[in-house]
N, CA, C and O atoms as a GROMACS GRO file, in nm:
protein
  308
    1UNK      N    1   2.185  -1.230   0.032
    1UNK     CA    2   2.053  -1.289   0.023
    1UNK      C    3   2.020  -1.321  -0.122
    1UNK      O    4   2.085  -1.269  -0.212
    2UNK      N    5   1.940  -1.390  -0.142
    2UNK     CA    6   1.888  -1.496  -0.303
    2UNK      C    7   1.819  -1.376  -0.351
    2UNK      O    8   1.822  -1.356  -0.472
    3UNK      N    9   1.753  -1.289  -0.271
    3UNK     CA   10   1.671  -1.198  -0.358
    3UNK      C   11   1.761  -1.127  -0.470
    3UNK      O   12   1.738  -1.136  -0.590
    4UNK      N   13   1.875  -1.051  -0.408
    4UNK     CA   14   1.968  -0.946  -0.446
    4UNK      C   15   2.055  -0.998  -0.600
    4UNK      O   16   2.122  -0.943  -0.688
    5UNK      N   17   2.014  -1.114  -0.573
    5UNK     CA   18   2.056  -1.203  -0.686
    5UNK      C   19   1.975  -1.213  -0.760
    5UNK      O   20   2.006  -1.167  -0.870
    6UNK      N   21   1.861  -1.261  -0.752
    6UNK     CA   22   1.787  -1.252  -0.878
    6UNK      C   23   1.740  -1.118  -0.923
    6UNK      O   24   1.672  -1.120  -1.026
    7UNK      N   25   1.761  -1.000  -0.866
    7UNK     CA   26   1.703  -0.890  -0.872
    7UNK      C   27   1.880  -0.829  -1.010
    7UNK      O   28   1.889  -0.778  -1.122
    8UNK      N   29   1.953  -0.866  -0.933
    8UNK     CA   30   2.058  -0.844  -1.013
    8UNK      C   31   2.051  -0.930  -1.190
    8UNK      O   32   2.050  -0.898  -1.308
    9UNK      N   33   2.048  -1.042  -1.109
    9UNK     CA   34   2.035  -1.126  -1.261
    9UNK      C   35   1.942  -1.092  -1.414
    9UNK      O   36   1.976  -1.110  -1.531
   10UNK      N   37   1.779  -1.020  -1.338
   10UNK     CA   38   1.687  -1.008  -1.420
   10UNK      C   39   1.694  -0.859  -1.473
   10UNK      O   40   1.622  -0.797  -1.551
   11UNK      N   41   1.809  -0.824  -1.400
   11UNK     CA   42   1.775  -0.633  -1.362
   11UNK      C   43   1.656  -0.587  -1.388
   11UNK      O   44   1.601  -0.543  -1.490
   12UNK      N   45   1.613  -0.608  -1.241
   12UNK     CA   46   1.480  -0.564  -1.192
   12UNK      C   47   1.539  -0.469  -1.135
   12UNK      O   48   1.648  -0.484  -1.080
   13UNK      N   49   1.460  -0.329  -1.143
   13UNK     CA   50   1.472  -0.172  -1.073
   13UNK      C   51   1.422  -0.216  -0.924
   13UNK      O   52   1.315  -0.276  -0.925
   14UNK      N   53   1.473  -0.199  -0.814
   14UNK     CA   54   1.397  -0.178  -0.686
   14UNK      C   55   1.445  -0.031  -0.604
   14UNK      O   56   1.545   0.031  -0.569
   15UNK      N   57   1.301  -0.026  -0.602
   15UNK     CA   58   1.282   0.135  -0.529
   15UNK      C   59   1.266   0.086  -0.365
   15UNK      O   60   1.169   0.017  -0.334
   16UNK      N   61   1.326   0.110  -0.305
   16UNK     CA   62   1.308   0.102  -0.145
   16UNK      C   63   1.257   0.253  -0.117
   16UNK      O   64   1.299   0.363  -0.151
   17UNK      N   65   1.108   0.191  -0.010
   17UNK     CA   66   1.017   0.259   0.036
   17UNK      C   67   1.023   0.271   0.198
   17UNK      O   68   1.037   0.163   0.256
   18UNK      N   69   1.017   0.362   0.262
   18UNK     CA   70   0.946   0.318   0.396
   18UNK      C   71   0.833   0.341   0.429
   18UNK      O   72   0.763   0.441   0.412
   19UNK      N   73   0.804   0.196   0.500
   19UNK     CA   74   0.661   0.162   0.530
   19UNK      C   75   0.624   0.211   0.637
   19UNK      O   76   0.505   0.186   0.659
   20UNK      N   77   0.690   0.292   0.741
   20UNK     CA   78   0.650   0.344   0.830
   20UNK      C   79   0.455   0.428   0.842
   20UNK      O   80   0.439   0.524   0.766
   21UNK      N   81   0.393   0.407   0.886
   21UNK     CA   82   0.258   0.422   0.887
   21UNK      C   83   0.165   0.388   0.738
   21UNK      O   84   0.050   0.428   0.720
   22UNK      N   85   0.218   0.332   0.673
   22UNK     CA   86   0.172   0.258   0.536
   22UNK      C   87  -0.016   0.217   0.527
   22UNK      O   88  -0.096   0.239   0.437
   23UNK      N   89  -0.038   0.135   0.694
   23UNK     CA   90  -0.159   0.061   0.656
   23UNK      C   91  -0.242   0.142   0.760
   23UNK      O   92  -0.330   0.093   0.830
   24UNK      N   93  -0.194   0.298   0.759
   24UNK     CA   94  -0.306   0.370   0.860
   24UNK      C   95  -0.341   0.503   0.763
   24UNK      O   96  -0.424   0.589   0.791
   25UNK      N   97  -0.260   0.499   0.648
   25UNK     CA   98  -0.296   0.621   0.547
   25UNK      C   99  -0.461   0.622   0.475
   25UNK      O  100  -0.538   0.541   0.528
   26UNK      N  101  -0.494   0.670   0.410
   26UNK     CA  102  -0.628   0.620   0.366
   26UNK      C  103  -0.621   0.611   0.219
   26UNK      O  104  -0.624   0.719   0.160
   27UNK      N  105  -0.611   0.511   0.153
   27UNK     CA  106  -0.594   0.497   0.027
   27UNK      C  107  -0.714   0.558  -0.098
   27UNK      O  108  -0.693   0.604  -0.211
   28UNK      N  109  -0.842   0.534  -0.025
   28UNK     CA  110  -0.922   0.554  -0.136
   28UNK      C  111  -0.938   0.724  -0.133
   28UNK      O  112  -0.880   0.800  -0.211
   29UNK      N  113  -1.031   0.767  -0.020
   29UNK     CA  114  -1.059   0.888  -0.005
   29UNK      C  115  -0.980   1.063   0.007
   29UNK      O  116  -1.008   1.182  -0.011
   30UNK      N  117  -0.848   0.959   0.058
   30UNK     CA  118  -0.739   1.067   0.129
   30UNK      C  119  -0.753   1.035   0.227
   30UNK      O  120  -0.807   0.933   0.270
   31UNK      N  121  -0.674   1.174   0.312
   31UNK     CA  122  -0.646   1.169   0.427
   31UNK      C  123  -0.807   1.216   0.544
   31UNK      O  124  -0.849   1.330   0.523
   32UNK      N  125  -0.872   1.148   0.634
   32UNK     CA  126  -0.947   1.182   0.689
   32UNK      C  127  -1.078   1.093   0.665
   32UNK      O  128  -1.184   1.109   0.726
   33UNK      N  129  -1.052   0.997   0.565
   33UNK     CA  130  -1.177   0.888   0.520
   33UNK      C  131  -1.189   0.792   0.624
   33UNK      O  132  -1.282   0.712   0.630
   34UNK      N  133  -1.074   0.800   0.728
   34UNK     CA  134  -1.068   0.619   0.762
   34UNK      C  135  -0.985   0.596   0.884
   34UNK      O  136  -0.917   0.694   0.914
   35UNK      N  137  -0.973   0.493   0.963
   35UNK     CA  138  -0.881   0.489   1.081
   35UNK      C  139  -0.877   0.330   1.092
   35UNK      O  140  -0.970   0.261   1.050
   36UNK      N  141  -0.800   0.293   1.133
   36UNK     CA  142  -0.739   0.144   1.250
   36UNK      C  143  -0.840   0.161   1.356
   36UNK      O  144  -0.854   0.238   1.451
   37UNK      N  145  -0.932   0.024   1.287
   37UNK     CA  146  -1.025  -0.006   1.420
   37UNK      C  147  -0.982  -0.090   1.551
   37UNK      O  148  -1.052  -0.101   1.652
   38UNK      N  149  -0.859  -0.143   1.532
   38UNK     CA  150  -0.821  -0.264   1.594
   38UNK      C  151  -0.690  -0.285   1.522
   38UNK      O  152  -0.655  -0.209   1.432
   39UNK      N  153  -0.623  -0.383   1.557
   39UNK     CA  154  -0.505  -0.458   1.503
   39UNK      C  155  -0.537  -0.522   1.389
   39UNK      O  156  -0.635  -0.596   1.400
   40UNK      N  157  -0.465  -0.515   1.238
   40UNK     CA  158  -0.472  -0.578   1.137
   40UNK      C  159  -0.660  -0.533   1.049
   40UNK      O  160  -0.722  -0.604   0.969
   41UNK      N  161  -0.696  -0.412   1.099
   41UNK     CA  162  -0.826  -0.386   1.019
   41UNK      C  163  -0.799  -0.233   0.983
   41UNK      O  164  -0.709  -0.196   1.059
   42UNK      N  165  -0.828  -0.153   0.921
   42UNK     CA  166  -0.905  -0.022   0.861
   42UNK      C  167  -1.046  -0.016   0.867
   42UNK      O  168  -1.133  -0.103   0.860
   43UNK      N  169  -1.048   0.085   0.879
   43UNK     CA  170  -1.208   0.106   0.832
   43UNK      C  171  -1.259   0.243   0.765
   43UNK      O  172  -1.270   0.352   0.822
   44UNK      N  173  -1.287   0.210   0.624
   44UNK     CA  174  -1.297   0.380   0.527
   44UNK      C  175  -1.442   0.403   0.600
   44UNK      O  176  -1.546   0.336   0.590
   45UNK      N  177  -1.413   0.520   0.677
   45UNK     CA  178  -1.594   0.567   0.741
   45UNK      C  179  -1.674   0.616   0.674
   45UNK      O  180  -1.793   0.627   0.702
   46UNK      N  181  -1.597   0.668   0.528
   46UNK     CA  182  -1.694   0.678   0.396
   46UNK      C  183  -1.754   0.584   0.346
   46UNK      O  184  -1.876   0.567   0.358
   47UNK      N  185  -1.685   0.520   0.291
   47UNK     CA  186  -1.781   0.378   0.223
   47UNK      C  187  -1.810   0.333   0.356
   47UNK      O  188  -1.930   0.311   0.338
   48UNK      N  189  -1.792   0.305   0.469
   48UNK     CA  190  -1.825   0.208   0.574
   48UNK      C  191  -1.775   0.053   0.561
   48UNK      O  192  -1.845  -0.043   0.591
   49UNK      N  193  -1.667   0.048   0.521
   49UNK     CA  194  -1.618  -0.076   0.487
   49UNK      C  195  -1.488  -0.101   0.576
   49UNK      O  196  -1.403  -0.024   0.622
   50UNK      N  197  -1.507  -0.236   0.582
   50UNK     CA  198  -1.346  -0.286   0.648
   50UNK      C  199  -1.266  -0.330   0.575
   50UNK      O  200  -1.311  -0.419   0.503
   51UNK      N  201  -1.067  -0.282   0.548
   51UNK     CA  202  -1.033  -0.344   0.475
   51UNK      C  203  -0.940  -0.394   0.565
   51UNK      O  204  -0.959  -0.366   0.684
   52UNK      N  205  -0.832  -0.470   0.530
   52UNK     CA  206  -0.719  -0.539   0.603
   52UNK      C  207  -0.616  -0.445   0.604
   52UNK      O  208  -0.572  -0.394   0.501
   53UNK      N  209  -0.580  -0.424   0.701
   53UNK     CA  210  -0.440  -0.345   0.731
   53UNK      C  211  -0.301  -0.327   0.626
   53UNK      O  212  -0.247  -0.229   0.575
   54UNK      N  213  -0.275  -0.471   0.623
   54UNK     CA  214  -0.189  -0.521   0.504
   54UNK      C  215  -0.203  -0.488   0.337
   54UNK      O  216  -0.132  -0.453   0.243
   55UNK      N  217  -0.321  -0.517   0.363
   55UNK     CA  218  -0.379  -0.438   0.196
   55UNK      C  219  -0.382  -0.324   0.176
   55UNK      O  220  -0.334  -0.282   0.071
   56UNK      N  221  -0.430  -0.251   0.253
   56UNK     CA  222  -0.415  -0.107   0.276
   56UNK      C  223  -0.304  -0.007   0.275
   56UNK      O  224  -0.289   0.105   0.225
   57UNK      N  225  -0.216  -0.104   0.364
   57UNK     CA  226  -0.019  -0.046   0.345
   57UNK      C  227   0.026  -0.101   0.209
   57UNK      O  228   0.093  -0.018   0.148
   58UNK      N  229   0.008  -0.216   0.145
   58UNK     CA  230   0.081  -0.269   0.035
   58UNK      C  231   0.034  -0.152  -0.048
   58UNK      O  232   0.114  -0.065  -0.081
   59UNK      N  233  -0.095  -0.145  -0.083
   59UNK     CA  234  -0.148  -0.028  -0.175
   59UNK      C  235  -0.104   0.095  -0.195
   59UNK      O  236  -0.089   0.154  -0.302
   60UNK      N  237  -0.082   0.133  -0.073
   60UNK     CA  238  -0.039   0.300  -0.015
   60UNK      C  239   0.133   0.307  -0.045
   60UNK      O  240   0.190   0.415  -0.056
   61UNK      N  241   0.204   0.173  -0.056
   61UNK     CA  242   0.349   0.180  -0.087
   61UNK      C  243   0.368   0.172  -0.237
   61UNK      O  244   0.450   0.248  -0.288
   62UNK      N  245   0.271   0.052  -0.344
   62UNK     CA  246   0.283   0.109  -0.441
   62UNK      C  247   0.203   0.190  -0.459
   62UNK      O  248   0.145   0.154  -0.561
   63UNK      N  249   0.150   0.302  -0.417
   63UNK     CA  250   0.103   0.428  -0.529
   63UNK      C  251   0.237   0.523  -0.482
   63UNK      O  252   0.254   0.622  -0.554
   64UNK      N  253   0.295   0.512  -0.414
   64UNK     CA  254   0.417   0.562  -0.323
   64UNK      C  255   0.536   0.565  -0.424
   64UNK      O  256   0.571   0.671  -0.476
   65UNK      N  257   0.590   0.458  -0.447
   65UNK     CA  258   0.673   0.439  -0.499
   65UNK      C  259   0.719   0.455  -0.602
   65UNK      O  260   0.834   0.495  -0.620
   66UNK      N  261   0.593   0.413  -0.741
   66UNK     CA  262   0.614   0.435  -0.841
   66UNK      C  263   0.444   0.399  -0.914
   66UNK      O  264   0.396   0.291  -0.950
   67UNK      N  265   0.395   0.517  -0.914
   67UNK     CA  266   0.243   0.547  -0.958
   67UNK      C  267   0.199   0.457  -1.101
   67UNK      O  268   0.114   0.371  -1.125
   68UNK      N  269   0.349   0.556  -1.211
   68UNK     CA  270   0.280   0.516  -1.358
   68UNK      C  271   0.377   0.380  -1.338
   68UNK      O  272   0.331   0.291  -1.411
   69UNK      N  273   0.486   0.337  -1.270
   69UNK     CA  274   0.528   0.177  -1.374
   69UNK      C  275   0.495   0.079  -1.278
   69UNK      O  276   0.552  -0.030  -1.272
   70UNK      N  277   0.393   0.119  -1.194
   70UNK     CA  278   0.339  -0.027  -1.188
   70UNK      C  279   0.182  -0.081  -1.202
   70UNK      O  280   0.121  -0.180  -1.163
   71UNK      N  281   0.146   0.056  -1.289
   71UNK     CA  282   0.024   0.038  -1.314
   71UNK      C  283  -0.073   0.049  -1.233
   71UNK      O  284  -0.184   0.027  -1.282
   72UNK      N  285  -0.068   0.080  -1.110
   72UNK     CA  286  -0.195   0.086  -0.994
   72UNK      C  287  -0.273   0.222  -1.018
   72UNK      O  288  -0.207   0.326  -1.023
   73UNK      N  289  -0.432   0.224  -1.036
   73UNK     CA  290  -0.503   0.310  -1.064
   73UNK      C  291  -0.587   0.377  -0.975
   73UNK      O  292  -0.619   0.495  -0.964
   74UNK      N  293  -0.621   0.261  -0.904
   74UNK     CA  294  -0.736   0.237  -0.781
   74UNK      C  295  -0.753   0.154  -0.655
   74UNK      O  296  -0.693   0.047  -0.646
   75UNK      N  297  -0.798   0.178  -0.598
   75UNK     CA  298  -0.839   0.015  -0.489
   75UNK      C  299  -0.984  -0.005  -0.503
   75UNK      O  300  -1.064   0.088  -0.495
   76UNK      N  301  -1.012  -0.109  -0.520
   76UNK     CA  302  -1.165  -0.176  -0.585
   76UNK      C  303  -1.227  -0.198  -0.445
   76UNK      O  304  -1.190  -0.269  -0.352
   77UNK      N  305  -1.319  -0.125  -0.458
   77UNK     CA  306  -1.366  -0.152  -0.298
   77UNK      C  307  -1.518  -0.261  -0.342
   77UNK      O  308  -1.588  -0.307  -0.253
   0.00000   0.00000   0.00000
């Protein structure tokens, strides 16, 4: 695949994660802030907000993966 190549070429580090339950974790509060209201939503029952499923797992994989080198601090609600 083209990726493996440019990942080689630039030597870019890749950390493989599994995403297995990724966009049902609760990013801001911990564990117990929040649940899957539906397909493709969250909902933090603290703040009372809806976020997107997808955003929620992308977030939860990088703080996962690698905290300090990729710079993620927070999720901006």
């Amino acid at each position: 695949m083209r990726i493996y190549e440019v990942v080689e070429e630039y030597r870019i580090i890749v950390i493989y994660v599994n995403e297995a339950y990724a966009s049902s974790k609760r990013p801001v509060h911990g564990d117990g802030c929040g649940k899957r209201i539906k397909r493709g939503l969250f909902k933090c029952t603290i703040l009372n907000k809806v976020f997107s499923a997808d955003l929620v797992g992308t977030y939860n994989i990088l703080i996962t993966s690698s905290p300090h080198g990729i710079g993620v601090t927070s999720l901006k609600t």
